[in-house]
N, C-alpha and C positions, 0 to 999 in steps of 0.2 A: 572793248576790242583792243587787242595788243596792237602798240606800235609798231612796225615795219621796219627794218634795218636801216631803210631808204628816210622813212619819218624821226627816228632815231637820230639818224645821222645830220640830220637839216635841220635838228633844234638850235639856233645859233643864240648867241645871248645876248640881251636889252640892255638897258641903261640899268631896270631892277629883274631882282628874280623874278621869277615866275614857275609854274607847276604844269605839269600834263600829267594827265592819268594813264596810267596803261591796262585797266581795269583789275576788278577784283582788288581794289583797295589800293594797289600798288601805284607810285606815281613815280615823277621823275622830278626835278627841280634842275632849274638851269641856271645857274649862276651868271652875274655881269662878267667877270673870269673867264666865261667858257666852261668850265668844269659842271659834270653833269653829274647828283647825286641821286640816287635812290632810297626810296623810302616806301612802309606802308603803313595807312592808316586804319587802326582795327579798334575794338572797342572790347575792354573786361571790366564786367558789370557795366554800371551808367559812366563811366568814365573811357573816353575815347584818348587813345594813347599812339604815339609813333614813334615806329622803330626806325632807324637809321640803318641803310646797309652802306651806303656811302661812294664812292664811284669805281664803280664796277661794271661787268657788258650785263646788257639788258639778257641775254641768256640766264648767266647766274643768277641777277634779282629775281629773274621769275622764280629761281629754284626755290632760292632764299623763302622765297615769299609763299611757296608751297609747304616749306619745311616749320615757318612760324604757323601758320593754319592750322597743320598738323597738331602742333603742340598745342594751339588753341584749342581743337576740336578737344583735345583730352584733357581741359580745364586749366593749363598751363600758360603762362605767361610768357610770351614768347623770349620778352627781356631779363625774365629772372635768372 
């Protein structure tokens, strides 16, 4: 289930990083910083791989994250 603008907004940061999933592969990392980066984690062939979108609003990462799927679904690498 997607994070909430509300749950987004109250990630505050720890001593170390940490992750929250925002499903569908896509997560969040919170850096000691404050800085909050995006990421998802997908898998081509037996090899599981992550792409960086980096700190951005959770709107766009969703896009982002639809637009790498996309290219998955058509045998593409979302990183290439």
């Amino acid at each position: 289930m997607a994070l909430s603008k509300r749950e987004f907004d109250s990630l505050k940061p720890k001593a170390k990083e940490y992750s929250v999933t925002d499903g569908g592969g896509l997560n969040v990392k919170v850096l000691p910083d404050g800085r909050k980066i995006w990421f998802l984690m997908y898998r081509t062939g037996k090899r599981q791989r992550k792409f960086t979108f980096g700190e951005i609003s959770p709107t766009d990462a969703r896009q982002q994250m639809l637009e790498a799927k996309a290219k998955l679904a058509q045998g593409v690498d979302p990183q290439a």
